[in-house]
SENULO-879324 format. One record per atom (N, C-alpha, C): x, y, z. Coordinates in steps of 0.05 Angstrom, whole numbers, plus 5000, padded with zeros to 4 digits. Last residue first. Layout:
# residues N
XYZ...
# end
This chain:
# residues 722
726722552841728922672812731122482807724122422877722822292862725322432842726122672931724622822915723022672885730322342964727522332966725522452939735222532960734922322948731722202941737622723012737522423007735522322992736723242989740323112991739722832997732823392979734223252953736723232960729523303029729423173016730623132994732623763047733423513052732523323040730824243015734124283014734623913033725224233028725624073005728724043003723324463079724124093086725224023042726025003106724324923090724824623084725425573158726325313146724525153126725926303132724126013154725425753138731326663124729826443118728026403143737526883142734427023131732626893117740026463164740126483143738826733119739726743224743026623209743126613181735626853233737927073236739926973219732126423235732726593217734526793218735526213275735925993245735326283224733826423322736726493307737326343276727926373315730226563309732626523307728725813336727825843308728726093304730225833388731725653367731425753346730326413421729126263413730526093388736126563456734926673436733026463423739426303494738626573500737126693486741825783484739325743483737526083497747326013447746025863472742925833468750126433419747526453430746726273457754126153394754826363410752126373421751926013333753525803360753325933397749126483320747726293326749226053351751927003305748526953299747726653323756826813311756627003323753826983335758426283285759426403312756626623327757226513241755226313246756126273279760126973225757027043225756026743234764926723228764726893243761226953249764526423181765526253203764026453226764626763132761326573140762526473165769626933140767127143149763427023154772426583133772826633165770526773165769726003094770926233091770726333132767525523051769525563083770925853083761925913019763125593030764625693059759226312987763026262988764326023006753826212992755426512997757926453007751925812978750826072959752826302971754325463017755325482995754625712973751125653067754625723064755525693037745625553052746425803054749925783057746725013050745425143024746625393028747424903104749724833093748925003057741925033122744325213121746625213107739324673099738925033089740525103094740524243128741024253097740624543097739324403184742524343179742324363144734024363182735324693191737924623181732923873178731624093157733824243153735923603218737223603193736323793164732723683262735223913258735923883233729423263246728323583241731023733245731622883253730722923221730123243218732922873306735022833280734622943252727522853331730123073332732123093312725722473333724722563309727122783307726622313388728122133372728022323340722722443429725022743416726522643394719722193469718922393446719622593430725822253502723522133504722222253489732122393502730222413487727522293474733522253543733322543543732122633522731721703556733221873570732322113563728421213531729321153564730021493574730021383479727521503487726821383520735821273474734921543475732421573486736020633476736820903508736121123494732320153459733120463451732720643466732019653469734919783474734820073455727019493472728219453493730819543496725719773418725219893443725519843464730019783366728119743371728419723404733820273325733620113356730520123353732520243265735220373282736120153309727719813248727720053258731719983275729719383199729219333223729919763227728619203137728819403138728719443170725618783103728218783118729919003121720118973122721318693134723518633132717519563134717919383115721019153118714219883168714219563175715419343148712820323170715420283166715619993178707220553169708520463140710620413142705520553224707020813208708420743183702520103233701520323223702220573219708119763233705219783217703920013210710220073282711220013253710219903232706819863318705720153315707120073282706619333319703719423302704419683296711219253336710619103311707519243299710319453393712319493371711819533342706619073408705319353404707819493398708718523412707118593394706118933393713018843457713518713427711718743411709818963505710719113493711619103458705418543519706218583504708018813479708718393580707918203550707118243531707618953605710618853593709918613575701819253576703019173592705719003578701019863529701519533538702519463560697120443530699920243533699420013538691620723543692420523521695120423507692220853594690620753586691620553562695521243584695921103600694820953597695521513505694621473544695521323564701721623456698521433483697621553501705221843439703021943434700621783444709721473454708421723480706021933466710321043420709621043449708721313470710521403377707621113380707921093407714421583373712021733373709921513384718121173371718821393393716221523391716921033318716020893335716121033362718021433292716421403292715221253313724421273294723121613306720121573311725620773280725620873301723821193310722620923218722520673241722020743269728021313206724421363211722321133230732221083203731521193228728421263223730520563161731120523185730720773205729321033122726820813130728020773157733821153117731821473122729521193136738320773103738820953118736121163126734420603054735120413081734820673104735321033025732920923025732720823045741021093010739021313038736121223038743820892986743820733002741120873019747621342957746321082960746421032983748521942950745621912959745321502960754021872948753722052972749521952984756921702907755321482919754221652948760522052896757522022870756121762882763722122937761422422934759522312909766421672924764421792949763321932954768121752876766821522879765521582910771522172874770422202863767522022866775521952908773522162923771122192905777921662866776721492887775021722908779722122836778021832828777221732846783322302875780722402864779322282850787121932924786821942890783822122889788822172976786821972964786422152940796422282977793722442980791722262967801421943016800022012981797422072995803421743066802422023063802022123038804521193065805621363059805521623056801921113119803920953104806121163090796121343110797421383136800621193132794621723059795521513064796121403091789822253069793122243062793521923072787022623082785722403085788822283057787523243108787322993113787022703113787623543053789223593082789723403104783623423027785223473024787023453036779023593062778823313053781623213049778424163051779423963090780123743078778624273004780424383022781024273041773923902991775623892982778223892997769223643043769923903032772623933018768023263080769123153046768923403025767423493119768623203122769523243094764023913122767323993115768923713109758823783143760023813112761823953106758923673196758423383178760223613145756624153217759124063221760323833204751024043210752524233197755024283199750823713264750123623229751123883210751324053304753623773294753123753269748224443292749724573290751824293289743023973306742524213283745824243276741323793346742823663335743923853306737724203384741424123392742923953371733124233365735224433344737824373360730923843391730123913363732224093349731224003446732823793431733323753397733524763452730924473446732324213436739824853496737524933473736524623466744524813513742424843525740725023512750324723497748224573485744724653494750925413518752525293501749725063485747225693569750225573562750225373537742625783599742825773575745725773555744225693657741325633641741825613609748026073660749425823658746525673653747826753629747026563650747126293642751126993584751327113621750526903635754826643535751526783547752626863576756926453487756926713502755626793514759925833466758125963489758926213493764225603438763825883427760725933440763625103463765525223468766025563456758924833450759424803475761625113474759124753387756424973404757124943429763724503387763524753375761624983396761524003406762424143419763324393409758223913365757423903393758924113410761523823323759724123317758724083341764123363340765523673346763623913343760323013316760523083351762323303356760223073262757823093270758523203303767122873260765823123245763323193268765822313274768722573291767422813273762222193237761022223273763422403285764522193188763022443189761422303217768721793202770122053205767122203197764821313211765721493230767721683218763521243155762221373170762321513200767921103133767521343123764521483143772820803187770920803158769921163153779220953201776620973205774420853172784620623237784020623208780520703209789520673284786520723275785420833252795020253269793420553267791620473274798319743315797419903289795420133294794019283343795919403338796919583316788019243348790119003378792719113367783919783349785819583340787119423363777620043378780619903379782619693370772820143350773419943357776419923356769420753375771420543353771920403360764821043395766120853399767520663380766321763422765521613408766121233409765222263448766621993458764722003433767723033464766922823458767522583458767023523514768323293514766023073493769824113549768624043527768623683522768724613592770824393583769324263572769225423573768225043577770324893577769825843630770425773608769625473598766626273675766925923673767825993637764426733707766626673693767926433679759926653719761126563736764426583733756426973684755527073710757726853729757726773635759227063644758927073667759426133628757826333640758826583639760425463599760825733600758825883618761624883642759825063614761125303625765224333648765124573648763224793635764223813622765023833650764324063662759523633565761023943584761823853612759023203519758323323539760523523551756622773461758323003467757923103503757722173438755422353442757922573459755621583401756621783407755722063420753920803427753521093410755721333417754220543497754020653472753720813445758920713551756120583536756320633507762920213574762120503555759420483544766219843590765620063607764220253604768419543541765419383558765219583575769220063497770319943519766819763530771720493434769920223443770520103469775121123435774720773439772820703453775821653435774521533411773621273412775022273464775321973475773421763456778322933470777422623455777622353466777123463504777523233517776723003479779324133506777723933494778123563498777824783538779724523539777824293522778325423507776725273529779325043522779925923503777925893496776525703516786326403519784726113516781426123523787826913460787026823486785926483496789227033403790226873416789926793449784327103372786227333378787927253404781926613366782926803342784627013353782826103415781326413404783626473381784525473435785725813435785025953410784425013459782925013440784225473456788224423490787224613490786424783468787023743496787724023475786224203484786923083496786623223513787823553494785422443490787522683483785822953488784821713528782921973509785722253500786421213540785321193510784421553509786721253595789321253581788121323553781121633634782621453620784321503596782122123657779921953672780421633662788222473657785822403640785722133661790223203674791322793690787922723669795223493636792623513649792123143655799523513612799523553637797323523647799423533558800123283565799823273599795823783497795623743531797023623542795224023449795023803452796223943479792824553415795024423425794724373443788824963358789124713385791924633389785825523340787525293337787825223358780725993308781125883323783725573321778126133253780026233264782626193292773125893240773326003262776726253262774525543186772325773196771925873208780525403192778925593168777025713176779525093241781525373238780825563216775824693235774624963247776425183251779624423204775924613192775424823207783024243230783324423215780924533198779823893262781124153268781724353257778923503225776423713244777723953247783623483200780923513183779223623207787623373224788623533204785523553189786523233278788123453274788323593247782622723265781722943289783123153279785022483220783022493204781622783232789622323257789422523238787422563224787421943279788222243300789222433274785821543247783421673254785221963275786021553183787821453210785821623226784621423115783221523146783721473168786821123079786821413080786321653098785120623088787720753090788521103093779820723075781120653106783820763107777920593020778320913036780420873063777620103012779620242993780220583009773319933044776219803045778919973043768820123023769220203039772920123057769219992941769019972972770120022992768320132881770120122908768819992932764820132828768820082837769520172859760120252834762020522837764620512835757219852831756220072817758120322810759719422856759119452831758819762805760319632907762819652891762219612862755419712921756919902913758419912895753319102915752419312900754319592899756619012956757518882943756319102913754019343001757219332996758319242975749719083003749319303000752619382985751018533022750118582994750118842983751818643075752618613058752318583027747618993096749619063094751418933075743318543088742918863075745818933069743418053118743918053090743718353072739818173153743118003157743618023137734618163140736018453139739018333151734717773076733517863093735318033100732617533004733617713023732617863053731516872991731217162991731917253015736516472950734916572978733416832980738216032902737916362910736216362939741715502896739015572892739215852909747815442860746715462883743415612878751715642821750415372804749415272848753816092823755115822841753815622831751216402791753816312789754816192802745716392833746416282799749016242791748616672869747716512870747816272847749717152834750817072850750316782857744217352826746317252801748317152814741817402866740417152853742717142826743617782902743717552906743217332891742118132853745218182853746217842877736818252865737618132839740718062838736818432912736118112910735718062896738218912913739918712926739518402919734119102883737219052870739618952885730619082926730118952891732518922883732819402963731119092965732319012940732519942927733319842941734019602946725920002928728119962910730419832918725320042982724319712966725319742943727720422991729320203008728219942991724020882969727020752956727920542966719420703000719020732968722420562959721420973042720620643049721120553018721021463028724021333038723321073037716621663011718721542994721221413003712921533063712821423044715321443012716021943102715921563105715721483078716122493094718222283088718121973084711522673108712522713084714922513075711722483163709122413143710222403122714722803193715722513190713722373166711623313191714023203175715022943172706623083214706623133188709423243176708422923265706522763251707422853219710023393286712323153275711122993266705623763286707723733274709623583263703023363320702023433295703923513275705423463371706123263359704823213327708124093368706323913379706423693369713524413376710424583387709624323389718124443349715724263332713424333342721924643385721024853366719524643349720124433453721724433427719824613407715724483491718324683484720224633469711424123474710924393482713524623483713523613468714023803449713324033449712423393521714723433513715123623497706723413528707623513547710723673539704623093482704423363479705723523504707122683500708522863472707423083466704322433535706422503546708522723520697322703521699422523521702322623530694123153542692922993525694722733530695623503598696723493575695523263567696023773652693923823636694323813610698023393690698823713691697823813661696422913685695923013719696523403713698222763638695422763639694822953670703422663652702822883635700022983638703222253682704222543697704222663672700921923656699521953682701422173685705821813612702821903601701921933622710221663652710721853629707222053629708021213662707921393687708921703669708220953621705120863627705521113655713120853605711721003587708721023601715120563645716520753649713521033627712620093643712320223674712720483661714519863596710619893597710720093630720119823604718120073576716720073590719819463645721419793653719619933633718819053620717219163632717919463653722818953586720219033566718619103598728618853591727719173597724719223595731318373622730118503601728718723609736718203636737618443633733918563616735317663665735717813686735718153669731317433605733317493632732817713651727217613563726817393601729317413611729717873534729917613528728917403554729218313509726718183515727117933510734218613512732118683522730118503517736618303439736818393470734318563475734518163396732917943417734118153444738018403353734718493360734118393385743018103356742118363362739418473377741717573355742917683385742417893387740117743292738317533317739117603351745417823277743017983281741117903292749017363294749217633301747917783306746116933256746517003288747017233302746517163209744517183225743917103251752117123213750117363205748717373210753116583203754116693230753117043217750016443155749516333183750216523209754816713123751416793129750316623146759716923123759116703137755716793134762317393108761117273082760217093100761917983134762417823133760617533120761718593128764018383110762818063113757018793146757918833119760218743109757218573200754218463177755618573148760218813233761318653219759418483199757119303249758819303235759419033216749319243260752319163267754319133245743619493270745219323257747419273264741119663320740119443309742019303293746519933369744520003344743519783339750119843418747419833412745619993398754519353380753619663383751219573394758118683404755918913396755719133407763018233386762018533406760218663388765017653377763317883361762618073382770417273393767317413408767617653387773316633387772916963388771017053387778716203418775216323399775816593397783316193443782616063428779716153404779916293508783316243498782316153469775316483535775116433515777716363491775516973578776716623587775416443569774917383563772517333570773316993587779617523541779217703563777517593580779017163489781317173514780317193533774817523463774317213471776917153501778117963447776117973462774317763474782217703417782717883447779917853464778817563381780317353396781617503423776818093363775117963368776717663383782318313338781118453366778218233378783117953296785917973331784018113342779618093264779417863270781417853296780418683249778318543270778618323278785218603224785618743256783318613275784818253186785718193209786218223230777418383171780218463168781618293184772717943147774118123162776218173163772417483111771617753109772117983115771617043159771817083129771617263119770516693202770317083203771917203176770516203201768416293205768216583200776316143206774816043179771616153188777216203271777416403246775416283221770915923303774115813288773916033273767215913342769215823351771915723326764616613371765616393344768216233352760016873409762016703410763016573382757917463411757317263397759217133398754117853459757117833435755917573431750517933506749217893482751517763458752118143548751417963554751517783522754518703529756518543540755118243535747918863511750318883502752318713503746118773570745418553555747818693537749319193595750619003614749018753589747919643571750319573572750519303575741719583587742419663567744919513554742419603648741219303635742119383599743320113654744719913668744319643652739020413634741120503616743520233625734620103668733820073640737020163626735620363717736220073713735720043688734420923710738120823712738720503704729520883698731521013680734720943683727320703755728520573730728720663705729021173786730620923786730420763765726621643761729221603755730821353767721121363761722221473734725421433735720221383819720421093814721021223778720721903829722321863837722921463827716722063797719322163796721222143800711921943825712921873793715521863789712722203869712721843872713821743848711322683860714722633872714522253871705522693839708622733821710722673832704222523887703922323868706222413840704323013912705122803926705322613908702023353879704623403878705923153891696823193891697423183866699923193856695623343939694723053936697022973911697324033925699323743948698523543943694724173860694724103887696123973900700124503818698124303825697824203849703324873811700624953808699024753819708924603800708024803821705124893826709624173760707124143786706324313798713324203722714224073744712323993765712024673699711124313682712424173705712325063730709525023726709224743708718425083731715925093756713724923754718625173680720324973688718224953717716325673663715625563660716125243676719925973712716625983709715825743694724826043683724325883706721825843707723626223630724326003626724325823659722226683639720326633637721426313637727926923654724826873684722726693673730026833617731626693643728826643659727727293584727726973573728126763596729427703617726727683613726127363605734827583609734827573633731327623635735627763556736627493561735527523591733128363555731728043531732827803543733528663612734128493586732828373575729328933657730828743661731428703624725629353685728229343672729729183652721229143698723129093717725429223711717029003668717729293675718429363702716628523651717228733621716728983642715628143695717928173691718328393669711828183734712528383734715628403711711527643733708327823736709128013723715727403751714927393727712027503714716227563809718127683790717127653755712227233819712027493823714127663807713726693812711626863797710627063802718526753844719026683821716526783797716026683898717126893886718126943850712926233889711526483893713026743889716825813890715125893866713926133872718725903943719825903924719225953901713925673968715525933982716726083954712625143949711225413947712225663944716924743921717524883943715125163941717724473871715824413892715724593908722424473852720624513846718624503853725124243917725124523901723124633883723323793918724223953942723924213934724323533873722723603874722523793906730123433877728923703854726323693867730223033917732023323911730623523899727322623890726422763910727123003912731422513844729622643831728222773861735722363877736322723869733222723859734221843898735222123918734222383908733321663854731121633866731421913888740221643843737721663820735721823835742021393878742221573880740221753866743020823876741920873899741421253903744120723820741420653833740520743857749720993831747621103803744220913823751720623857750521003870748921103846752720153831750420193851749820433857755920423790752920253780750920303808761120483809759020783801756020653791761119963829761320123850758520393841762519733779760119633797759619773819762020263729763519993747761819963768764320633670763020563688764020273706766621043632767720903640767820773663761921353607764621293589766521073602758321543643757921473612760421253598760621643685758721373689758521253663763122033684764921793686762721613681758322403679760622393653762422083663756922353727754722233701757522263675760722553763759322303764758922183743761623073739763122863747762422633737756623283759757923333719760023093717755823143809754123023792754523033764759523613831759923253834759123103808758424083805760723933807761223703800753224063841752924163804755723943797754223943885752323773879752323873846757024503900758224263897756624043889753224903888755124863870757524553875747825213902748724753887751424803872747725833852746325513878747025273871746226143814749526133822749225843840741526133795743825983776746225953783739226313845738026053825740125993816741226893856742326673870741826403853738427103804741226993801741926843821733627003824733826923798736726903803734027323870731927023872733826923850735027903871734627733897734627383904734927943816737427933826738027823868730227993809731227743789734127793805726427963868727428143853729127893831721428003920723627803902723628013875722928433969720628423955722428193933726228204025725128434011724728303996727227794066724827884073725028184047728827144048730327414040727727494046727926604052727426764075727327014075728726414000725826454012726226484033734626394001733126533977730126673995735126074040736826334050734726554024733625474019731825704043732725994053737025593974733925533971732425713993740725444005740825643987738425723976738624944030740125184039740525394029739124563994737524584000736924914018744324573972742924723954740924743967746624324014748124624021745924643997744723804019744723964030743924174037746823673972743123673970743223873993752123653989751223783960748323883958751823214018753523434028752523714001751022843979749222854001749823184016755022783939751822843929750222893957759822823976759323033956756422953950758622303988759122464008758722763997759321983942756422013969757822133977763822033920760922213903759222163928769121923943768422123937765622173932769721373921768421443945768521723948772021443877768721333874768221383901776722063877776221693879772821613878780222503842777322363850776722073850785322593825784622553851781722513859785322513770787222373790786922363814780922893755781722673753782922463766779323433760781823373775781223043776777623843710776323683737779823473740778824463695777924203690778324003707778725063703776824833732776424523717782525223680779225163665777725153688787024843705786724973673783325043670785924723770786024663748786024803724783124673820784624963808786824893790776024573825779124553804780824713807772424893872772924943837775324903833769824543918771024813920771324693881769023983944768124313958769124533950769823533918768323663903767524013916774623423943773923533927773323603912772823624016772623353992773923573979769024014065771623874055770823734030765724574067764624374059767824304052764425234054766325024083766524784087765625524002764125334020765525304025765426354000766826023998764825754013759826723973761526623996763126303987757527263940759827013941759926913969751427583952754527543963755027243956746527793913747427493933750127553931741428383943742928183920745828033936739628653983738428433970739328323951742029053998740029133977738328793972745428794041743528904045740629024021746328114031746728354026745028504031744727644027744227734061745327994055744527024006742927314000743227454013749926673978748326784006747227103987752326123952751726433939750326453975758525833923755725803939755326113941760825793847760825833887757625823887759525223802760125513808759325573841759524703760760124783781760925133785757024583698758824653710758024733737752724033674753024253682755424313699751023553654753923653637754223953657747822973654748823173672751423313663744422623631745822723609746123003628742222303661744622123642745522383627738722603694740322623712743222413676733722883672736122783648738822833675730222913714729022893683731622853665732423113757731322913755729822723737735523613737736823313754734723083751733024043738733223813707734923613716733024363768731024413753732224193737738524383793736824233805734024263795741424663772742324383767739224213774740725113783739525113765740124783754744725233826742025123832740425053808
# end
């Protein structure tokens, strides 16, 4: 049931595991197992490795019948809770809570995980027609008087009930979830929250739908190789594939991330067809088509700020950051503060030596110089490297196959520091052909959990990388995880997967995801594994980031894929002394974005734009957060930035702030012996292992014996003025 406290607020990022249907009817008052009677199957738990989800036999017509059949039987669980005629007890109320909805938990981990990774016009419509359903759903619940009354009776009484530190944390954490949900606020008032809520999560779905679908809409047609100059020939066969497919025989199609910039801006010498690219880029979402999003923002941020304001909050950021460990938006005001101004500082450094390196260039064509725009960062940027450093990003590839850069470098990191080893799967039925599949087995050889990789680029996929749970851990259910990262590479048309250097530290960044998924030790499935502040979920990937180019791991993996010669130390040498270029761009651009994530939910209702002008009120906030420098485009700009559409609405700053807590720490492994099993074990133990059972910021200090401190990041990128 605990599905149904956050269905309606991050139904895109549904990772929760499935566990039985519960009845209260014991006589002391605590909840008997019972089987559901409920067919499909979603009516019952995998009997699968894990309960990993049974793939092969879940068809799309499967999920209405399971999401309806699901609201149901939780609605039911609900009323068996608030009928129980003895006094509410955490074992009367509280645990039925987390054991409840277990087929609607099931379905919907299902659902939203296929939807992410390998979506279709079918899972598109139940996503719209369903959205609007579950946020009603929750509110059924959070809503429910009956319900909340016991809940703040148990929490009246909770420091002399008995009850634990983790199961004291559990009450106060429902209570609060209650009370930002409305429970307190008049029926007129609750009636207008289920309206919000319910017009929030339809177009939340249509805004992540239009997302993809301009993406796809948006590629770039070229109609002659001689145009893609630069590029490899893998890209250049996968971009004619990808023209093919489209009934383009002959041309070839540029595919876009949805980030601002785009890969192929750093080879390719066509500067016309560069700035097409980036022009298609930016322009999605606000192009008047069918896919633009600018009046989803002005609805979506303008009902954001009215249901914060309705439950007694200034702006929709002070609503949000009330339970991340930032507390308020003042906070992120004044770390993001500290940063803007030198990061912007270096990027116009930066600038400067791109557009001295264009003007000699130029000059040596006996050609008049141009100035530099942001189609023109990446590459030049590339060109400056190689100047500076003798290499380029070219010279590493070989080195970086990407299933070995997974087995013999992630993996083998977390065998050094954990103790822990993997073997590969072949029996388990996968959702698609492109992913590998491993089971993940404990130090003292028991199984841990199951791990799902799914590294390829698809028109089915959304975008970016990102981690999720089929399965979470519980003690209270016995649940072991199933684990699952995606990322999006771009699929060769034949041959290896050759990575750059920044996706092998995203296969790095998204295992520390699932790390914290899979060394879960908690009793209650509330606080399982990623389920902690957004502010500190990115924390333990980013500290996963620095084994990538840790000698020992580095070592081990990053071997020729040809001939298996180990990358020359000269040439590592050249990536660890170019480790800080470039971070001027890199800190301006996400600051951009983070900032701007602030500009929209630090408003009123009142003082949002309507959809004409969401753009110009873009362009001003990035003004007045000093990150308006011109060729420097924010990460994602706001018709296509799905984080602050989703789960992380006033949370984008999240990155910079886990990255405080991620530099100290990585500080603290090297002051005390680096890759070792016994720092492996204490970061296990103190912190992965926790879950969200222990306030974020404690366990940081548990882990390090520190409060966090922002100078261990500013001199890894470089900021400090040294």
């Amino acid at each position: 049931m605990r599905k149904a406290l956050f269905i309606a607020t991050s139904i895109a990022l549904a990772t929760t595991a499935g566990c039985a249907t519960t009845s209260v009817t014991n006589a002391d008052g605590t909840p008997t197992v019972t089987s559901t009677a409920s067919a499909g199957i979603f009516g019952k738990d995998s009997p699968l490795s894990l309960k990993y989800p049974q793939f092969d036999k879940i068809k799309d017509s499967d999920f209405a019948p399971a999401f309806d059949q699901g609201m149901a039987e939780e609605l039911a669980d609900v009323d068996r809770i608030v009928r129980n005629t003895a006094a509410p007890t955490f074992e009367n109320t509280i645990v039925p809570m987390e054991l409840g909805g277990s087929k609607l938990s099931r379905a919907t981990t299902v659902f939203y995980g296929l939807k992410g990774t390998d979506t279709n016009a079918e899972r598109d419509r139940l996503d719209m027609e369903y959205a609007p359903k579950f946020a009603a759903h929750s509110d059924k619940i959070m809503l429910n008087p009956d319900l909340f009354k016991r809940i703040e009776t148990i929490y009246n009484g909770r420091n002399n009930a008995g009850l634990n530190a983790e199961q004291i944390r559990l009450v106060e954490r429902y209570h609060e979830n209650f009370v930002r949900a409305g429970a307190k606020l008049a029926p007129s008032q609750q009636a207008r929250i289920k309206e919000i809520n319910g017009e929030l999560a339809k177009l939340g779905s249509q805004f992540s739908q239009n997302v993809l679908k301009e993406v796809n809409a948006s590629a770039v047609l070229v109609d002659s190789a001689d145009e893609l100059k630069g590029l490899t020939d893998a890209q250049i066969q996968a971009a004619a594939k990808a023209a093919t497919q489209r009934g383009q025989t002959g041309k070839y199609l540029i595919t876009l991330l949805n980030t601002t910039g785009q890969p192929p801006l750093t080879n390719l010498e066509n500067r016309a067809l560069r700035e097409r690219i980036y022009k298609a880029s930016v322009a999605r979402g606000s192009r008047g088509n069918e896919f633009d999003n600018t009046a989803i923002v002005s609805t979506v941020t303008k009902l954001r700020a009215e249901r914060a304001a309705m439950l007694g909050y200034k702006t929709y950021a002070d609503f949000a950051l009330q339970t991340q460990t930032a507390k308020t938006p003042q906070a992120v005001n004044a770390m993001l503060g500290k940063m803007v101004g030198p990061a912007v500082a270096n990027a116009k450094k930066e600038g400067a030596e791109l557009q001295k390196m264009i003007d000699r260039e130029q000059k040596a064509k006996g050609q008049k110089s141009f100035k530099l725009e942001p189609w023109d960062w990446a590459y030049y940027t590339e060109k400056v490297r190689q100047a500076k450093y003798n290499f380029d990003e070219s010279q590493l590839k070989p080195y970086l196959e990407m299933k070995n850069v997974l087995e013999n470098g992630v993996f083998f990191a977390a065998e050094k520091e954990f103790g822990i080893t993997f073997k590969e799967r072949t029996d388990l039925p996968k959702y698609h052909p492109d992913t590998w599949i491993y089971d993940v087995i404990d130090h003292d050889g028991k199984p841990l959990a199951i791990f799902i990789f799914d590294p390829y680029a698809r028109p089915s996929k959304r975008g970016g990388a990102w981690a999720n749970a089929y399965v979470r851990q519980s003690g209270l259910t016995g649940n072991k995880p199933v684990s699952a990262n995606h990322l999006n590479i771009t699929k060769p048309e034949s041959g290896p997967t050759l990575l750059t250097w920044d996706e092998v530290t995203t296969t790095f960044h998204e295992f520390g995801h699932a790390l914290h998924t899979i060394f879960s030790n908690v009793t209650y499935p509330t606080f399982a594994g990623t389920a902690v502040p957004r502010d500190f979920v990115e924390f333990p990937s980013q500290v996963n980031e620095m084994w990538a180019d840790w000698p020992s791991i580095l070592a081990n993996y990053a071997k020729h894929h040809e001939t298996g010669a180990p990358m020359p130390q000269a040439l590592l040498d050249k990536v660890l002394a170019s480790s800080k270029f470039n971070q001027g761009f890199a800190t301006t651009e996400y600051l951009g974005a983070a900032m701007l994530d602030q500009s929209w939910h630090q408003k009123t209702a009142a003082e949002l734009p309507d959809a004409s002008l969401v753009v110009p009120f873009e362009n001003a906030a990035l003004k007045a957060n000093r990150t308006d420098y011109y060729a420097v485009p924010p990460r994602y700009k706001t018709p296509y930035f799905s984080h602050i559409m989703g789960g992380y609405a006033a949370g984008y700053y999240a990155y910079i702030w886990s990255e405080v807590l991620d530099a100290g720490t990585v500080k603290w492994f090297k002051d005390n012996g680096g890759l070792t099993r016994a720092n492996g074990q204490r970061f296990r133990d103190e912190l992965l292992s926790r879950g969200g059972s222990v306030d974020a910021t404690q366990l940081y200090r548990n882990f390090t014996g520190k409060d966090p401190d922002i100078q261990p990041l500013l001199e890894r990128r470089g900021l400090t003025g040294k």
